[in-house]
C-alpha positions as CSV (number, residue, x, y, z in Angstrom):
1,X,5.2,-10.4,2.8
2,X,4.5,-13.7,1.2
3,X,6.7,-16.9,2.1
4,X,8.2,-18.7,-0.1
5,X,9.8,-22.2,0.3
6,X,13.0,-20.2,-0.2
7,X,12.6,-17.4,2.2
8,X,11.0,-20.0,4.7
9,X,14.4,-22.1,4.7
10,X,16.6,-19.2,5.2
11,X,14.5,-18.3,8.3
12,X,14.9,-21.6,9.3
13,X,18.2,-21.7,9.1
14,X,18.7,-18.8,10.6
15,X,16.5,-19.7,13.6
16,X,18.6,-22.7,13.9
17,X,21.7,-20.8,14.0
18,X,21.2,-18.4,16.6
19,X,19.4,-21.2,18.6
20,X,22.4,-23.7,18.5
21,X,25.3,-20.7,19.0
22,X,23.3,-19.2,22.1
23,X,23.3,-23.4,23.0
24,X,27.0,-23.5,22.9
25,X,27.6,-20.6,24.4
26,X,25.5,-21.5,27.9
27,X,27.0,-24.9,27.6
28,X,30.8,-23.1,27.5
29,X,29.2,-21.0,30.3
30,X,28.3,-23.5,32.3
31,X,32.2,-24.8,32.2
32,X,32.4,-21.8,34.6
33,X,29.3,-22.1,36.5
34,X,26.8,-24.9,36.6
35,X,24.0,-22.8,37.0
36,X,25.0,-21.5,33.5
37,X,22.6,-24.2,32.2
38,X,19.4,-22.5,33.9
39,X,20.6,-20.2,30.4
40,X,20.1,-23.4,28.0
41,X,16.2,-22.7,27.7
42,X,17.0,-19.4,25.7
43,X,18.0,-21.1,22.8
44,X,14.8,-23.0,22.4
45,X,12.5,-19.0,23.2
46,X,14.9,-17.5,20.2
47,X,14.3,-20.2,17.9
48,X,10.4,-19.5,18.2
49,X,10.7,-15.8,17.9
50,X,13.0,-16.1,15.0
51,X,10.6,-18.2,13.5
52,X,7.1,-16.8,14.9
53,X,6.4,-14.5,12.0
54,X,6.9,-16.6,9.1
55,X,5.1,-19.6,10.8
56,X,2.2,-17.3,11.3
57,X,2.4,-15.9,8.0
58,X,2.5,-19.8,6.6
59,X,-0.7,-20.6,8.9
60,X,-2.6,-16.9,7.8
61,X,-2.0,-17.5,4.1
62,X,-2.8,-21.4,4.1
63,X,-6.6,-20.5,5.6
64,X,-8.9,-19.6,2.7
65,X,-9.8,-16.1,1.9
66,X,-12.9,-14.9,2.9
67,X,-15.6,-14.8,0.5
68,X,-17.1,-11.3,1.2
69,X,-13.9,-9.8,0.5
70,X,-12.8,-11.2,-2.4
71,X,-16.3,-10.4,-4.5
72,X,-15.6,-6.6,-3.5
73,X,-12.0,-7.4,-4.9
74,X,-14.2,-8.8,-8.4
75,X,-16.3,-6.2,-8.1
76,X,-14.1,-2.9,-7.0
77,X,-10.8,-3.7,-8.3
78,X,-9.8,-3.3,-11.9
79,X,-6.2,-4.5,-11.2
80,X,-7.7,-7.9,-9.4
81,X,-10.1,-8.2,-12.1
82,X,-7.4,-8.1,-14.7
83,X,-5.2,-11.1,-13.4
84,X,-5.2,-14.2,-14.3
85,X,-6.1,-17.2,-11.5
86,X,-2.6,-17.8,-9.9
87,X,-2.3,-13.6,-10.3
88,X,-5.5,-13.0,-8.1
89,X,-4.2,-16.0,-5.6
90,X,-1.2,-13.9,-5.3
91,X,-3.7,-10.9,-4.9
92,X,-5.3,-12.5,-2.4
93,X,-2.6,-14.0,0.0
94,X,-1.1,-10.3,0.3
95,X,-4.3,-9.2,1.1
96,X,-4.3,-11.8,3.8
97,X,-1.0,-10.9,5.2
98,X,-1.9,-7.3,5.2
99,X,-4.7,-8.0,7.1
100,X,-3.4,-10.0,9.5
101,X,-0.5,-7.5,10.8
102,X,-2.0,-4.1,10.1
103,X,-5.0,-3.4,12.3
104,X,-7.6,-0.8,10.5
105,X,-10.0,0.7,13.1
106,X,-12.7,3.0,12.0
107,X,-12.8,6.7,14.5
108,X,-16.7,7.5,14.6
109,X,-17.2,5.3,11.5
110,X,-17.8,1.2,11.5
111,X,-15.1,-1.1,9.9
112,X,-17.4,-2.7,7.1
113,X,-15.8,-5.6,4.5
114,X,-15.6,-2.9,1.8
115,X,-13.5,-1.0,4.3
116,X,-11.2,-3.9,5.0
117,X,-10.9,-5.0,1.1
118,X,-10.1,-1.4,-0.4
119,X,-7.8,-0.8,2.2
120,X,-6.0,-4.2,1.8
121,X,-6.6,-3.8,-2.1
122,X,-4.6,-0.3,-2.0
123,X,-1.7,-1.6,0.4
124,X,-1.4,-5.3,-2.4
125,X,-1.4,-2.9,-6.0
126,X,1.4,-0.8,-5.5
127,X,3.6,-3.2,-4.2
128,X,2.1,-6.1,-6.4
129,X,5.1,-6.4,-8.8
130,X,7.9,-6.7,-5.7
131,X,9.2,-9.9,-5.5
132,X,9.4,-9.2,-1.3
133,X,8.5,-6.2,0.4
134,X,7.5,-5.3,3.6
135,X,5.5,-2.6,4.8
136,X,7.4,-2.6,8.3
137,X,6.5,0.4,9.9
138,X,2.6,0.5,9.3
139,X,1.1,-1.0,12.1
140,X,-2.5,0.7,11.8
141,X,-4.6,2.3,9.3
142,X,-7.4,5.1,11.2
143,X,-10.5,5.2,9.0
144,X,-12.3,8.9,9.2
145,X,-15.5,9.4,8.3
146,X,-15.1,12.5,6.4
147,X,-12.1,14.3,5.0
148,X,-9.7,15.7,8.2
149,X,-8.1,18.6,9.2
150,X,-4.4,19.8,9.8
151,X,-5.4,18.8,13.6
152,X,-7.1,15.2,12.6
153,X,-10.4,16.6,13.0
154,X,-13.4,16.4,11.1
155,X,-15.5,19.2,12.8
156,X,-14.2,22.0,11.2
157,X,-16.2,23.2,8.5
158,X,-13.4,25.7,6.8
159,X,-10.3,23.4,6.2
160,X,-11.6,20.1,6.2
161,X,-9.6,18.9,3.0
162,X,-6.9,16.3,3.4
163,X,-8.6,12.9,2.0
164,X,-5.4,10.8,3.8
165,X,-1.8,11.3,5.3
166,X,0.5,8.8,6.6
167,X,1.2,9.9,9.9
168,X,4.4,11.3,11.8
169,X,5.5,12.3,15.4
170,X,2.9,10.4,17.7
171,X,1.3,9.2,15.1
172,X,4.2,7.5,13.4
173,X,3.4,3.7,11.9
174,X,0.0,5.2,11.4
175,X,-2.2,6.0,8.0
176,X,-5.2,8.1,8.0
177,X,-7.8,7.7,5.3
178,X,-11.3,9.4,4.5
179,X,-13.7,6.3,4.3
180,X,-16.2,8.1,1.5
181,X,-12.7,9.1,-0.9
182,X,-11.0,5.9,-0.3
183,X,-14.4,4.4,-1.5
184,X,-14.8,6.9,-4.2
185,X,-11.3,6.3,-5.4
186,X,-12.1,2.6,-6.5
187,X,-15.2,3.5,-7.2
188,X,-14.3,5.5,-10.8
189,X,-11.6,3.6,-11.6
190,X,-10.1,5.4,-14.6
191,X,-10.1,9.0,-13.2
192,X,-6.5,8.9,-12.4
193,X,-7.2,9.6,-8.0
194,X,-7.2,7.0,-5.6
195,X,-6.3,8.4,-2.1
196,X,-5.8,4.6,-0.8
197,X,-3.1,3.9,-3.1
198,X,-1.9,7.6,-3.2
199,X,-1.4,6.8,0.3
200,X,0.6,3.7,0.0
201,X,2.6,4.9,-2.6
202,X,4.4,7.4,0.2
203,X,5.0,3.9,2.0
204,X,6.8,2.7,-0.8
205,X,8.7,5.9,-0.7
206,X,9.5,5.5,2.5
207,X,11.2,1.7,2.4
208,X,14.5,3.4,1.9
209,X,14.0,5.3,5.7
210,X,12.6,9.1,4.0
211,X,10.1,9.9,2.1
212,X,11.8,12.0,-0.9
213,X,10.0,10.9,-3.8
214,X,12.4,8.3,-5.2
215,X,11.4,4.7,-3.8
216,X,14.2,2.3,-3.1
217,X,16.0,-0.2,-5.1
218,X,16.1,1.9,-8.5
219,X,18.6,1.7,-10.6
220,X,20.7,4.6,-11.7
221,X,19.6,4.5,-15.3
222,X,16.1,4.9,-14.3
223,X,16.9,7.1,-11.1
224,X,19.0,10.1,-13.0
225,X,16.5,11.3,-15.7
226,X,13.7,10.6,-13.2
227,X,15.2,13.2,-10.3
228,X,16.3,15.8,-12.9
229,X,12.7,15.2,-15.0
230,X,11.0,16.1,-11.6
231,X,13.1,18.8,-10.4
232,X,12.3,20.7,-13.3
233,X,9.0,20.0,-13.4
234,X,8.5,21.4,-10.2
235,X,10.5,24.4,-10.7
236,X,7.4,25.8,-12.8
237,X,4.3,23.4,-14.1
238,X,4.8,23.2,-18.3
239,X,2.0,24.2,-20.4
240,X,0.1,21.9,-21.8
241,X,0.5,18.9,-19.0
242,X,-3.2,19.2,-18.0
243,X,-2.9,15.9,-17.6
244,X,-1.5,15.7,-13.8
245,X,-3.0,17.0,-11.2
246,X,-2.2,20.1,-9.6
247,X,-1.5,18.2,-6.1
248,X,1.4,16.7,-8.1
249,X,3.6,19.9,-8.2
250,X,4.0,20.6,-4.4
251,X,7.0,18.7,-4.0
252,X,8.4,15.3,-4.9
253,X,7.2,13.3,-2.6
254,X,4.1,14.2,-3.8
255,X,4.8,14.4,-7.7
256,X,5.5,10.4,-7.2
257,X,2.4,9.5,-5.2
258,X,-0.1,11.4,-7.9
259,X,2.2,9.6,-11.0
260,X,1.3,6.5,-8.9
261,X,-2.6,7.4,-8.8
262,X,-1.9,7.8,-12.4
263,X,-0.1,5.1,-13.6
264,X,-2.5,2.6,-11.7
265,X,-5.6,4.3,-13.0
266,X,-5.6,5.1,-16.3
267,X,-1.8,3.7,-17.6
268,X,-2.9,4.0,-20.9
269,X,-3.7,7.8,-20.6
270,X,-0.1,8.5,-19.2
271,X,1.7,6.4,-21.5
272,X,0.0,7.9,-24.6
273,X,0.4,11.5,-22.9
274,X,4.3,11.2,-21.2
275,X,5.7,7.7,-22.6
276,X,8.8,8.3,-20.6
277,X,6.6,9.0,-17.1
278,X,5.2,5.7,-17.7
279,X,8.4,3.5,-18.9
280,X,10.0,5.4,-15.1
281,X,7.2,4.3,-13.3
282,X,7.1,1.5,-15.1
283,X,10.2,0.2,-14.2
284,X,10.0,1.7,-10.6
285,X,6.8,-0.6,-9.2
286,X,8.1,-3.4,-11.8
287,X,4.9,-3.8,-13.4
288,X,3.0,-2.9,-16.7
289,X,0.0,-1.7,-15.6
290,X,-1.2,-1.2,-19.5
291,X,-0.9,-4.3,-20.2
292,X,-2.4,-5.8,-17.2
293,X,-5.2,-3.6,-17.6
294,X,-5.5,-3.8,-21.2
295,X,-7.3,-7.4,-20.5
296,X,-10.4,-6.2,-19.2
297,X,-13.0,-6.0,-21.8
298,X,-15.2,-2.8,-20.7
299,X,-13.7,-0.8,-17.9
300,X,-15.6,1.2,-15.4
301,X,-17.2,4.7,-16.7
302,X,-17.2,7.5,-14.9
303,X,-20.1,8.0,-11.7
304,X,-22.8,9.4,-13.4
305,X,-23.8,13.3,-11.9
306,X,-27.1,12.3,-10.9
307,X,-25.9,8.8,-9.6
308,X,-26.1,8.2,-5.7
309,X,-22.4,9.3,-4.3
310,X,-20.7,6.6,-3.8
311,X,-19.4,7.6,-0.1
312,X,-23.1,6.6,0.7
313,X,-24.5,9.5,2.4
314,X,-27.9,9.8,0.4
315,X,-27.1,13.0,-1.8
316,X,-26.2,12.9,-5.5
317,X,-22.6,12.6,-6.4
318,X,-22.7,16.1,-8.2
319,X,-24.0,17.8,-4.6
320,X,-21.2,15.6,-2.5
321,X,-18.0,14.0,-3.5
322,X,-18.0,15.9,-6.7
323,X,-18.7,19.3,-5.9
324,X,-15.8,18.8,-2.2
325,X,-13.4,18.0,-5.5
């Protein structure tokens, strides 16, 4: 998503290339015809949309990130707050990016700052180790104002329980998230759920076409024990692995979202409890998420019972979000 000086001349050149072969070709054309030439101005309309993207990109991440958005980032995100300065530039320009190409629009809820950073901050941390990646086929993010239904409706009152799905069929290149759990996710940071990044985790999945639990460009050292660890974890949960949530074991697409939740939230946890989970995933998002984290000096506690839920609707969190969990 970010350009580099690198990636930016190979687009040029590539711009350049197709622009001065389609060139050529009208001109060899026009040997034939004359009015061949009337062709000529193609070459100049494909070097711009070669090029449109990355000079966009250039121009979005060169304009300074907006204030309001980065204190939720300081004040929300335990990843951000663990970088250093060039990490949380880095952070930032993704976020920019992101932003930029994805539109998030809210469905009988307002699109607020928080709204726009925590979705942008969930889209930047699994993807924050990548050295390019591109979430190509996201081109909006719906924002509910409570958790959903199987039909995308939040006016049933008996199955009302998905928190966020990436969508398929019509609503392909489209991600669904509750507004009060996606809030509530960053909100506890060390409780090991996060629907946001949950959610984005099955986009990472996907960058190899299918979502099958595996993400792309793992290597076979990493990839063999991981598949046969999962398959037989999912042929019956062990005793003793507390640890993971339930959600984990219905298949492994979703065994490698929850690890994601996991290894984001509370790395230390999963590395003490599964040390071989965490080296997988580990090597998988190309990023030590211990060690990163490690660097904050007092992480966030847990929301206290009698606190105000965080999703904002007035009750406290042990008669709202806690008790729909």
């Amino acid at each position: 998503m970010l350009v580099s000086e690198s990636s930016d001349q190979k687009n040029q050149q590539l711009a350049l290339t197709l622009a001065v072969s389609t060139a050529v070709a009208c001109l060899a054309l026009a040997l034939l015809s004359v009015y061949c030439l009337a062709l000529l101005p193609a070459a100049y309309l494909l070097y711009w949309q070669v090029r449109r993207r990355t000079l966009r990109r250039k121009q979005v991440i060169a304009t300074p990130f907006r204030e309001e958005l980065r204190l939720i980032f300081e004040r929300e995100v335990a990843l951000y707050q663990a970088l250093d300065e060039a990490g949380k530039q880095r952070f930032q320009d993704l976020a920019k990016v992101l932003l930029d190409e994805v539109r998030i629009t809210g469905v009988q809820t307002e699109i607020d700052a928080e709204t726009e950073a925590l979705v942008a901050a969930s889209a930047v941390i699994p993807i924050f180790g990548f050295t390019e990646w591109e979430y190509s086929r996201l081109g909006e993010v719906l924002i509910y104002p409570d958790r959903f239904d199987s039909n995308y409706s939040t006016d049933s009152e008996v199955d009302r329980s998905t928190l966020g799905m990436v969508g398929i069929g019509h609503l392909s290149g489209v991600m669904i998230l509750s507004k009060p759990d996606l809030v509530a996710g960053f909100r506890n940071s060390k409780d090991k759920r996060n629907v946001g990044i949950h959610e984005f985790a099955h986009l990472v999945d996907r960058g190899d076409g299918v979502i099958d639990g595996l993400p792309p460009g793992v290597d076979l050292a990493t990839a063999a024990p991981w598949i046969e660890w999962v398959g037989e974890e999912l042929k019956s949960r062990p005793e003793g692995r507390h640890h993971i949530d339930d959600y984990a074991y219905t298949n492994e697409a979703e065994y490698f979202a929850v690890l994601s939740e996991y290894f984001f939230e509370a790395p230390e946890v999963l590395e003490s409890k599964a040390p071989e989970l965490y080296q997988a995933m580990q090597t998988m998002y190309r990023q030590n998420t211990k060690s990163i984290l490690s660097k904050l000096v007092d992480r966030k506690k847990r929301v206290g019972r009698n606190a105000p839920c965080p999703c904002g609707s007035g009750k406290k969190f042990k008669k709202c979000c806690l008790k729909k969990r």
